[in-house]
ZANUPA-864883 format. One record per residue (C-alpha): residue number from 1; x negated, y, z negated; residue in three letters. Coordinates in steps of 0.25 Angstrom, whole numbers, plus 5000, padded with zeros to 4 digits. Each point is the difference from the previous one (the first is absolute). Last residue first. Layout:
BEGIN
@k NUM x X y Y z Z r ala
...
***
This chain:
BEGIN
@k 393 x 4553 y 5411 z 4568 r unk
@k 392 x 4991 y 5010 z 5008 r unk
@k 391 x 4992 y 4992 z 5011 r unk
@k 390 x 4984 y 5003 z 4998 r unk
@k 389 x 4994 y 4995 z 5013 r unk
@k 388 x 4989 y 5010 z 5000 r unk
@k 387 x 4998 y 5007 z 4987 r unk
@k 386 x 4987 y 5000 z 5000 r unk
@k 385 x 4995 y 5002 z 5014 r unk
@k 384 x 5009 y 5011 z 5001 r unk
@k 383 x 4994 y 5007 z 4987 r unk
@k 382 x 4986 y 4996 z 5008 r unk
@k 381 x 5005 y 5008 z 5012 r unk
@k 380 x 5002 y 5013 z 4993 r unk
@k 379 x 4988 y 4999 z 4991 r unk
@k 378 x 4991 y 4999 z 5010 r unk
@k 377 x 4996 y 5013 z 5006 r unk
@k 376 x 5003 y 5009 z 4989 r unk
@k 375 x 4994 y 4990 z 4988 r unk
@k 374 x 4988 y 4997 z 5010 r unk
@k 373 x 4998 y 5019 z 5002 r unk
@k 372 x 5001 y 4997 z 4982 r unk
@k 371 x 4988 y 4991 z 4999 r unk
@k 370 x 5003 y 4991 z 4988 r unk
@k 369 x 4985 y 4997 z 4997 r unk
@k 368 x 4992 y 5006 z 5013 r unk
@k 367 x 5004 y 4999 z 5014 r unk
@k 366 x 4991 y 4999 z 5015 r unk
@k 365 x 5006 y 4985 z 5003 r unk
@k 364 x 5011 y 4995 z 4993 r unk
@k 363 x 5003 y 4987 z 4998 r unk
@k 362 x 5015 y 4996 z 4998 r unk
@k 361 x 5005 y 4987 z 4997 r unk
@k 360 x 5015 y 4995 z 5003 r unk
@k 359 x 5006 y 4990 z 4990 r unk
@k 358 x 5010 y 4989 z 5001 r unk
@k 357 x 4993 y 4989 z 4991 r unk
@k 356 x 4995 y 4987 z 5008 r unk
@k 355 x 4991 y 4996 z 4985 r unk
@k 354 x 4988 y 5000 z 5010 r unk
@k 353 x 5003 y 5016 z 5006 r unk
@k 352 x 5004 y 5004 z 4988 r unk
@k 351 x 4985 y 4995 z 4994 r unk
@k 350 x 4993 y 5007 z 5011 r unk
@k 349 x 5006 y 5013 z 4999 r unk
@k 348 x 4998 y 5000 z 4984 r unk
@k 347 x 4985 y 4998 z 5004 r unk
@k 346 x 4999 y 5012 z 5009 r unk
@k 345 x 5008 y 5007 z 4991 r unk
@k 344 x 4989 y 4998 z 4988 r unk
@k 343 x 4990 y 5001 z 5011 r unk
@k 342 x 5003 y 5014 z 5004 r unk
@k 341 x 5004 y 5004 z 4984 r unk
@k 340 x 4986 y 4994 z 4996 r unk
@k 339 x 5000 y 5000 z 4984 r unk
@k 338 x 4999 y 4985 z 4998 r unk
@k 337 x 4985 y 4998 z 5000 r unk
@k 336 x 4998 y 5001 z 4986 r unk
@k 335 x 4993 y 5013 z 5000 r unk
@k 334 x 5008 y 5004 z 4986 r unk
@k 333 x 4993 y 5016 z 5001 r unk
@k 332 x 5011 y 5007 z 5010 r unk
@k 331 x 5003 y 5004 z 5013 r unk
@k 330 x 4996 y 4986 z 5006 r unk
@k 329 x 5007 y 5002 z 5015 r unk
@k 328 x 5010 y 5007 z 5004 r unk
@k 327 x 5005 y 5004 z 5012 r unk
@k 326 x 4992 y 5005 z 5014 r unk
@k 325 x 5006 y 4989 z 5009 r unk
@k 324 x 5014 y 5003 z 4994 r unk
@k 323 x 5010 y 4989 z 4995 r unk
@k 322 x 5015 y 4997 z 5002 r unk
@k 321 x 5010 y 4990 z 4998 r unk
@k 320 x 5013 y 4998 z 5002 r unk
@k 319 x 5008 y 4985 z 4993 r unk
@k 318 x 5011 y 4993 z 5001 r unk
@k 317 x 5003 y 4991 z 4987 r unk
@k 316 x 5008 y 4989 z 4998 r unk
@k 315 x 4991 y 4992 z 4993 r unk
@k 314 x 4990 y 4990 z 5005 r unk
@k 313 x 4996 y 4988 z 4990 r unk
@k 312 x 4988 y 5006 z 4991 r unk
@k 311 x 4985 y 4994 z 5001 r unk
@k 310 x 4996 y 5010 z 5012 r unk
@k 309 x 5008 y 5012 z 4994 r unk
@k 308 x 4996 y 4999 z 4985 r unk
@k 307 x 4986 y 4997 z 5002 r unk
@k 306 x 4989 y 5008 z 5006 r unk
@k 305 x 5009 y 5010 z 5010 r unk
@k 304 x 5010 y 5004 z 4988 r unk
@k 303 x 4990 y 4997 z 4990 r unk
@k 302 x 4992 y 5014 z 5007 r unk
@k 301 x 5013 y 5006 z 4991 r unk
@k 300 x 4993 y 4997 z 4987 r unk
@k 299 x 4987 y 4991 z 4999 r unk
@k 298 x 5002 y 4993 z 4988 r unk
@k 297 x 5016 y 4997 z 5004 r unk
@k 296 x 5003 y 4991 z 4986 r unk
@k 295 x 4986 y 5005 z 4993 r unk
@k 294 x 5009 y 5015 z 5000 r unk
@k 293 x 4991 y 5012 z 4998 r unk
@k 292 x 5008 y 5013 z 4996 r unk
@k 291 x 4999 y 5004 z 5012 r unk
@k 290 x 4998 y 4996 z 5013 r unk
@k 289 x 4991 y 5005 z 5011 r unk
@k 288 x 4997 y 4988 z 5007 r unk
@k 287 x 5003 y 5001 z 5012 r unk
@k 286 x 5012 y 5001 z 5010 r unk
@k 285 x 5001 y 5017 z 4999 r unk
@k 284 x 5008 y 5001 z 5013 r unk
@k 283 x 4995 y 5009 z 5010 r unk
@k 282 x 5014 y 5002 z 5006 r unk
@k 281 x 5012 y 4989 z 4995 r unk
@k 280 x 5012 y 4997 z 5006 r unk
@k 279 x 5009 y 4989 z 4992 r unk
@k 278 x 5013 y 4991 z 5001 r unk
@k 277 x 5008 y 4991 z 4993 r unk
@k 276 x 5003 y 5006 z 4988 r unk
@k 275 x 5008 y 4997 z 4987 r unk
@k 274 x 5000 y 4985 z 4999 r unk
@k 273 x 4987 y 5000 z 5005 r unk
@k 272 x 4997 y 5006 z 4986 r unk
@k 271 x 4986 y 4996 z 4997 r unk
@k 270 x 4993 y 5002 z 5015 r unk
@k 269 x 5010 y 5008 z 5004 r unk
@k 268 x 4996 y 5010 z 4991 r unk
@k 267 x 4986 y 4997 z 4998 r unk
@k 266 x 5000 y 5004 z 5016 r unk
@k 265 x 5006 y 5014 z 4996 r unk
@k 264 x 4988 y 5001 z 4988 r unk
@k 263 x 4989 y 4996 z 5011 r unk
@k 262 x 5004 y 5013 z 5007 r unk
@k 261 x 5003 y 5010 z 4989 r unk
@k 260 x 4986 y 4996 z 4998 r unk
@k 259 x 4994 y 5005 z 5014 r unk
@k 258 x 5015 y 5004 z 5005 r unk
@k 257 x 5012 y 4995 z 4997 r unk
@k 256 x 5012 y 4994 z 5006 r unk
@k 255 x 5012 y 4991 z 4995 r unk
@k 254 x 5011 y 4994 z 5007 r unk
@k 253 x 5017 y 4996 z 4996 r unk
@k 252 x 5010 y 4995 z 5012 r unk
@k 251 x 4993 y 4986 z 4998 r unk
@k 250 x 5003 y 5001 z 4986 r unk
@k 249 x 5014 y 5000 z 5000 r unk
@k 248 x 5003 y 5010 z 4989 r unk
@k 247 x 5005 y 5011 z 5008 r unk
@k 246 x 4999 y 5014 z 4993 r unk
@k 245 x 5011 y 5008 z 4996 r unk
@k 244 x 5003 y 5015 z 5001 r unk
@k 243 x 5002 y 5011 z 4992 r unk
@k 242 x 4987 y 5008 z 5003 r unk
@k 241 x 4997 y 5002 z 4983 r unk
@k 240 x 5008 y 4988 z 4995 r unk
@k 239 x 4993 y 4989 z 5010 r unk
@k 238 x 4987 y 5005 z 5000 r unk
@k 237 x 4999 y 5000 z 4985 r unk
@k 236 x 5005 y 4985 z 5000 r unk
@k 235 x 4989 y 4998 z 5011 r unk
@k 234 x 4989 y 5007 z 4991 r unk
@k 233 x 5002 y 4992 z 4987 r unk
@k 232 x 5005 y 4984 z 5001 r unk
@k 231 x 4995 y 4997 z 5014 r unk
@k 230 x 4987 y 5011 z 5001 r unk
@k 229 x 4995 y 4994 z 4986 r unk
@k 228 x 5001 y 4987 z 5004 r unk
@k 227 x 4994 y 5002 z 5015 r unk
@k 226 x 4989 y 5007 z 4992 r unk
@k 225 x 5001 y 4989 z 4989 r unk
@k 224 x 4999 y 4989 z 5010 r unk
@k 223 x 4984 y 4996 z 4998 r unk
@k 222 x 4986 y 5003 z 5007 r unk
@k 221 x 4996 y 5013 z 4993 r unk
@k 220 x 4994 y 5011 z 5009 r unk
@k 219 x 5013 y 5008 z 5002 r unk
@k 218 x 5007 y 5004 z 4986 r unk
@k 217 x 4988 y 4998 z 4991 r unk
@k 216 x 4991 y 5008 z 5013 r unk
@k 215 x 5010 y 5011 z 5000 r unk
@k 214 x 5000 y 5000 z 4983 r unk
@k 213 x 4986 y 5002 z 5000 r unk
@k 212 x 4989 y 4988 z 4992 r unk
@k 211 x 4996 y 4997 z 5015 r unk
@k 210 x 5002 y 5007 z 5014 r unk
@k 209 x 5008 y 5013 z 4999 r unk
@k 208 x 5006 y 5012 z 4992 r unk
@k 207 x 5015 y 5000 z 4998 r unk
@k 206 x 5015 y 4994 z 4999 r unk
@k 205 x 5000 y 4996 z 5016 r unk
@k 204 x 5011 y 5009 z 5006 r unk
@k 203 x 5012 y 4990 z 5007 r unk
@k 202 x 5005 y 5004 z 5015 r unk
@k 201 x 5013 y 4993 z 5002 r unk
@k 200 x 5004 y 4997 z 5015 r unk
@k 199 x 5015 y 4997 z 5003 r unk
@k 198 x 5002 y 4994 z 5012 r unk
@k 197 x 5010 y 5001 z 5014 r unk
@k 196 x 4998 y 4991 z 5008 r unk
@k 195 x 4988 y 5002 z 5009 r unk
@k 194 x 4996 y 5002 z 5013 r unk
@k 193 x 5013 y 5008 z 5003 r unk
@k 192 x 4991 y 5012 z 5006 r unk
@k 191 x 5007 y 5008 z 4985 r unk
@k 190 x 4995 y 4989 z 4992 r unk
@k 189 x 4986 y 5001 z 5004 r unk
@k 188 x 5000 y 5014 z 4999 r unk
@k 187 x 5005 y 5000 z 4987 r unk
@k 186 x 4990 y 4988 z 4995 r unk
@k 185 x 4989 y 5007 z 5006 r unk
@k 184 x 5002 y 5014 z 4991 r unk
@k 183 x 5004 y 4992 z 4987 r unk
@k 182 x 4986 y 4992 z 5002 r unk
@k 181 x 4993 y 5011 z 5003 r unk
@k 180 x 5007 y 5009 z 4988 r unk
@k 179 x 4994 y 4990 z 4991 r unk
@k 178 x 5004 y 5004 z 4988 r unk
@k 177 x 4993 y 4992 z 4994 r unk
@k 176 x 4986 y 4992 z 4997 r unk
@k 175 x 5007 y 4985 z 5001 r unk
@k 174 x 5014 y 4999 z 5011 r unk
@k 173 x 5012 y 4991 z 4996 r unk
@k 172 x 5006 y 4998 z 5014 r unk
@k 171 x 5016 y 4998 z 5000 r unk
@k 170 x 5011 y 4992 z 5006 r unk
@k 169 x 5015 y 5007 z 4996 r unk
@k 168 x 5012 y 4995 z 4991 r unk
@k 167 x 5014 y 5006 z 5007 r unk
@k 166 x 5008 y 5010 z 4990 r unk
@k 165 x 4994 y 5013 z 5008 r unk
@k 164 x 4998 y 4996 z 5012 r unk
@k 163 x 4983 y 5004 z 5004 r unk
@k 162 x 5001 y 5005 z 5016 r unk
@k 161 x 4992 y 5013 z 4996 r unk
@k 160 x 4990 y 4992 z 4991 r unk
@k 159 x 4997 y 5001 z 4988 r unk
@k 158 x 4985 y 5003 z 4996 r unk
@k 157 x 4996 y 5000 z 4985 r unk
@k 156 x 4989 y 5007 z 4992 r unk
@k 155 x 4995 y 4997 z 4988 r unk
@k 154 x 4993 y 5009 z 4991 r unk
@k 153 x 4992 y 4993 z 4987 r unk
@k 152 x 4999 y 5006 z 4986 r unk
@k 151 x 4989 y 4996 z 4993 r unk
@k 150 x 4995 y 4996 z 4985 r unk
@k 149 x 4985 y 4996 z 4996 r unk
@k 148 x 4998 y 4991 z 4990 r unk
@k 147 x 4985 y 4996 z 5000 r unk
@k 146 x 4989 y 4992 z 5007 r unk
@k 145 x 4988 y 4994 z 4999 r unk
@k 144 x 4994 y 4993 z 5010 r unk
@k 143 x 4987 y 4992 z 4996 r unk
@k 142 x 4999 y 4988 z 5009 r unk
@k 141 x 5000 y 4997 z 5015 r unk
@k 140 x 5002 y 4984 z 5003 r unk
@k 139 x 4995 y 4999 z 5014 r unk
@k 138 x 4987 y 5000 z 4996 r unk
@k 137 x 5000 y 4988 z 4992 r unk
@k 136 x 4990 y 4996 z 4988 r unk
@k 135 x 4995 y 5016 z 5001 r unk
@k 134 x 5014 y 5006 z 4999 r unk
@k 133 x 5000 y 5010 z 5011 r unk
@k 132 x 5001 y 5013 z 4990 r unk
@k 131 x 5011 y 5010 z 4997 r unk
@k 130 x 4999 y 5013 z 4997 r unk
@k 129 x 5009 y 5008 z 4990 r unk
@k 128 x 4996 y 5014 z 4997 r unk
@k 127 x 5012 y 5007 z 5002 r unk
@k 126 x 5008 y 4987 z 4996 r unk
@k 125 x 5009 y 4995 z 5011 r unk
@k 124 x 5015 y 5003 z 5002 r unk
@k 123 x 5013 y 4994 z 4995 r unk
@k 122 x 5014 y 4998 z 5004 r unk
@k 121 x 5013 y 4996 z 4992 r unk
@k 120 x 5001 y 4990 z 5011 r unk
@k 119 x 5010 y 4986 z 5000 r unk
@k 118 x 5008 y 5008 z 4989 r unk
@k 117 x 5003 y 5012 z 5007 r unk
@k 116 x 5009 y 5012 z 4995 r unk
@k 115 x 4988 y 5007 z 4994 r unk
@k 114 x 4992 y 4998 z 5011 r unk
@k 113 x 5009 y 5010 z 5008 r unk
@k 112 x 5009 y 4998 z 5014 r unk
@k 111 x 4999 y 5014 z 5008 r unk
@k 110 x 5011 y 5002 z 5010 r unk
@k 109 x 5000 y 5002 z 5016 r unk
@k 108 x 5009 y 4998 z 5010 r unk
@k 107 x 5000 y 5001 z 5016 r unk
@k 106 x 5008 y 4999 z 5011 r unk
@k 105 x 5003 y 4995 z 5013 r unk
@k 104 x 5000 y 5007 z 5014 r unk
@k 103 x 4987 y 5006 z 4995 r unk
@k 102 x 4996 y 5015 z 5006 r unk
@k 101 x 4988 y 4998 z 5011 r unk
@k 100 x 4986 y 5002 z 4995 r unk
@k 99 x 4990 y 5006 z 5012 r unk
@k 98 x 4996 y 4990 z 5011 r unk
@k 97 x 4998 y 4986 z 4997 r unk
@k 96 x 5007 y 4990 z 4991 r unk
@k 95 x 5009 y 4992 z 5007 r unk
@k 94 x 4991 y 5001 z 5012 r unk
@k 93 x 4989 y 4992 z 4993 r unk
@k 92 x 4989 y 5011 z 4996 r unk
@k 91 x 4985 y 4998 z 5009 r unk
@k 90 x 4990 y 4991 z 4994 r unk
@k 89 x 4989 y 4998 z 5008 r unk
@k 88 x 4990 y 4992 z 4997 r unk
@k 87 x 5006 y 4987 z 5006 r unk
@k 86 x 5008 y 4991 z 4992 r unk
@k 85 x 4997 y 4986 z 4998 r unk
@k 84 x 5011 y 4990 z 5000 r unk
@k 83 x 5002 y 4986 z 4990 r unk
@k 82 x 5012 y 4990 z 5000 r unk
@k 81 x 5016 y 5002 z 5003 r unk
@k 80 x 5006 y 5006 z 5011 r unk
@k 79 x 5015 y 5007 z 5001 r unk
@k 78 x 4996 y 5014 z 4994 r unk
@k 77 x 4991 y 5002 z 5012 r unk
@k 76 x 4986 y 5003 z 4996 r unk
@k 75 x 4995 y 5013 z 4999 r unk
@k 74 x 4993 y 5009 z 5015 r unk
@k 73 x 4992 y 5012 z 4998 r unk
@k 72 x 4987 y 4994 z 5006 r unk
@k 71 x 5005 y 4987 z 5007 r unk
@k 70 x 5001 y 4988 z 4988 r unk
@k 69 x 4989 y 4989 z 4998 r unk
@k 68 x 5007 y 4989 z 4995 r unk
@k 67 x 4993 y 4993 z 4986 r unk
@k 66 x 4992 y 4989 z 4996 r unk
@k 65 x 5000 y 4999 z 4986 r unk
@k 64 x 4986 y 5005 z 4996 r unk
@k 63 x 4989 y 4991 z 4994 r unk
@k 62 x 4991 y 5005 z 5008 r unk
@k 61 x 5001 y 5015 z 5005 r unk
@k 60 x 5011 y 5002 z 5011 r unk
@k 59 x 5007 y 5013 z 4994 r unk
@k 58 x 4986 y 5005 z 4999 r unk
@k 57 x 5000 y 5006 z 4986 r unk
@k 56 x 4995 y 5015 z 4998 r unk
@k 55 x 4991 y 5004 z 4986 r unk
@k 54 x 5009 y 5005 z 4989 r unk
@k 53 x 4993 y 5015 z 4997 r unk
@k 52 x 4991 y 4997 z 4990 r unk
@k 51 x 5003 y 5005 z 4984 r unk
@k 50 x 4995 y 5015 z 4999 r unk
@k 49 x 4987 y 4999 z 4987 r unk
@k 48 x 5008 y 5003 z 4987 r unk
@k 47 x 4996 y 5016 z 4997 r unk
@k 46 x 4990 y 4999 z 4988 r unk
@k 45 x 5009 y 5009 z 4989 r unk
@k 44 x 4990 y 5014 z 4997 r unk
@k 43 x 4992 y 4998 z 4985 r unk
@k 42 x 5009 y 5009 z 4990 r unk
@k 41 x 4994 y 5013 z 4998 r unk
@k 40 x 4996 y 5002 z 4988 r unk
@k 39 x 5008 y 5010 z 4991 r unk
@k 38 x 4995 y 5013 z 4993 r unk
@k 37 x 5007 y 5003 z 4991 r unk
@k 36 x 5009 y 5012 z 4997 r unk
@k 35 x 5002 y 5010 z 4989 r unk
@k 34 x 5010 y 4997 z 4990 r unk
@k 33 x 5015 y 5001 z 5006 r unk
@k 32 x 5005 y 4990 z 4988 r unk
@k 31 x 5005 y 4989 z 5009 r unk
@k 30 x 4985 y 5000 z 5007 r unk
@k 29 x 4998 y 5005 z 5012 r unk
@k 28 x 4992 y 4993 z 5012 r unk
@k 27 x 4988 y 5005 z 5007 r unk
@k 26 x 4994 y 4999 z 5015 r unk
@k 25 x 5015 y 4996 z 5008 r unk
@k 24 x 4995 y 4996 z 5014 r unk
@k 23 x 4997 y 4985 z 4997 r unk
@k 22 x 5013 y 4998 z 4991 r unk
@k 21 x 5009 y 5005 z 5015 r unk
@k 20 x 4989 y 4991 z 5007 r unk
@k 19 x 5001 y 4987 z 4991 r unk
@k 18 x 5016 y 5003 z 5000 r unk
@k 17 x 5000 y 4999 z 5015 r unk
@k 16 x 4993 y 4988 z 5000 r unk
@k 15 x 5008 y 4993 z 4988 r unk
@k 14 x 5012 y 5004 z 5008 r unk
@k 13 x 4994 y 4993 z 5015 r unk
@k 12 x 4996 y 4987 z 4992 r unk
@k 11 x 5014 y 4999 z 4993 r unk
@k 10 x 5007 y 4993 z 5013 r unk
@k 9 x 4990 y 4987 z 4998 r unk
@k 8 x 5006 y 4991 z 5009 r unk
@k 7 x 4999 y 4986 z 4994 r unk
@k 6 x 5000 y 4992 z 5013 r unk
@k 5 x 5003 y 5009 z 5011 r unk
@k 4 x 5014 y 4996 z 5006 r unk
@k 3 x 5002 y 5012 z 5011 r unk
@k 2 x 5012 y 5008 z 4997 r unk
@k 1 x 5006 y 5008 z 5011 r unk
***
């Protein structure tokens, strides 16, 4: 699982191992086979000190939304809104304990190419590129350079068993794929007839991560063009490779994510209520990790808590959220105060919660950022919470 570190530095480990392979090697040749040189060892790399581990949130710290402590082991029912605090334990859900079992469905993959897309030909940060807080606002980062960069991305598409060929089918847009979780849950919960029938599509992110990547361009920035390019490109593709069709009813569409794959399923909805209607999010990245810079969201996806959903009218939107007490907080050089993935949810909580949105929030006790033992033990009953009272039309 990807964790959004602001400007990662993946060519750190290379450049090391290319210091020792340089440091071990006493003469170089020349083109001619002249007698060699003696070289100079080049100066050893300083190893960047370990980042801390995130410290431990008490679920009832000030500031907190107050939440429903929850029996060790037990999730919220699917029927209740408001907030819950898991226990430390985090057994698998029955639908997904116990070895693999075959799925009742089925599952197809293709690869979709930059060069087909014109919403993201794709891009990747400059080897050297560093960006810096800019000094008159440290919530604007500058100096990201970037270049072309060309992808191919897998996706990966769930149909279930009870799918009629001809009839147009609810789905669940999924960020980070294939998610063979979320294929594995839904087909279980289909087959217990807690579910209708859905199609799931699990979408791979076009590379890298946080800012100045094509992940972060695709999840990070507060707009529609994901949703766009997921409308008019990936749901087409879907379509003609599984041969079936996809409801247009919003409310029979979702969108989850998580850490950034998060906040971009809630942008969704958020620009294209039209299109979705409902969300589940675990550790979402709702802070300010946009890029490039916009002045009219400043602060990136932490706007959704600071501005755009208390001054906004309510939309349709039904929402599952969750956060562990041991995620994220700061990893990175902006400190402006808007990189805390406990508060950040925290504060999305209490915002739905005073707009009267539909949402359930869940704080886990005794997990890290997008704890996979949470996703086992939750995802089940948060797919119900989502889709509840969905009436196919």
């Amino acid at each position: 699982m990807e964790h959004n570190n602001c400007m990662p530095t993946p060519g750190c480990a290379f450049s090391l191992a290319l210091a020792c392979v340089l440091a071990s090697a006493p003469f170089a040749f020349s083109q001619s086979g002249a007698a060699p040189a003696p070289q100079t060892a080049p100066q050893a790399a300083i190893p960047r000190p370990p980042r801390p581990a995130p410290p431990t949130r008490d679920p009832h710290s000030p500031g907190y939304v107050r939440a429903r402590q929850l029996p060790d082991g037990a999730v919220p029912r699917p029927n209740k809104n408001g907030n819950f605090i898991l226990g430390p334990t985090h057994a698998p859900a029955p639908e997904l304990a116990g070895p693999d079992r075959p799925f009742d469905g089925r599952v197809v993959e293709f690869m979709l190419s930059s060069k087909e897309s014109t919403y993201y030909p794709g891009i990747a940060r400059n080897p050297d590129s560093r960006g810096t807080p800019d000094p008159a606002n440290p919530a604007h980062l500058t100096g990201v350079e970037t270049h072309p960069a060309p992808y191919a991305r897998k996706v990966a598409v769930y149909v279930p068993k009870g799918y009629v060929a001809g009839s147009e089918a609810p789905f669940i847009v999924g960020a980070d794929g294939p998610d063979r979780m979320l294929f594995a849950a839904l087909d279980a919960l289909i087959a217990e007839h807690k579910l209708p029938p859905i199609v799931a599509i699990s979408i791979q992110n076009g590379g890298g991560d946080a800012q100045g990547s094509e992940r972060g361009l695709e999840y990070d920035t507060m707009s529609g063009k994901y949703a766009e390019f997921v409308e008019h490109e990936v749901l087409p593709a879907v379509e003609s490779y599984a041969k079936i069709k996809l409801t247009h009813d919003p409310d029979g569409r979702a969108a989850t994510g998580n850490s950034s794959g998060g906040s971009c399923a809630l942008a969704m909805a958020w620009y294209h209520p039209e299109w979705y209607h409902r969300v589940l999010t675990y550790s979402g990245t709702y802070v300010n990790q946009q890029w490039p810079w916009n002045p009219e969201t400043p602060h990136g996806a932490w706007g959704f808590h600071e501005q755009l959903i208390p001054r906004s009218e309510r939309k349709p939107i039904r929402i599952w959220l969750e956060v562990g007490d041991r995620d994220l907080l700061n990893p990175n050089a902006m400190h402006d105060d808007m990189h805390d993935w406990v508060l950040a949810n925290e504060r999305m909580a209490a915002v739905l919660a005073k707009k009267h949105y539909s949402y359930q929030f869940v704080f886990a006790q005794n997990a890290g950022h997008v704890e996979r033992s949470v996703r086992e033990q939750t995802l089940p009953e948060a797919l119900e919470y989502v889709w509840r009272g969905y009436k196919p039309k």
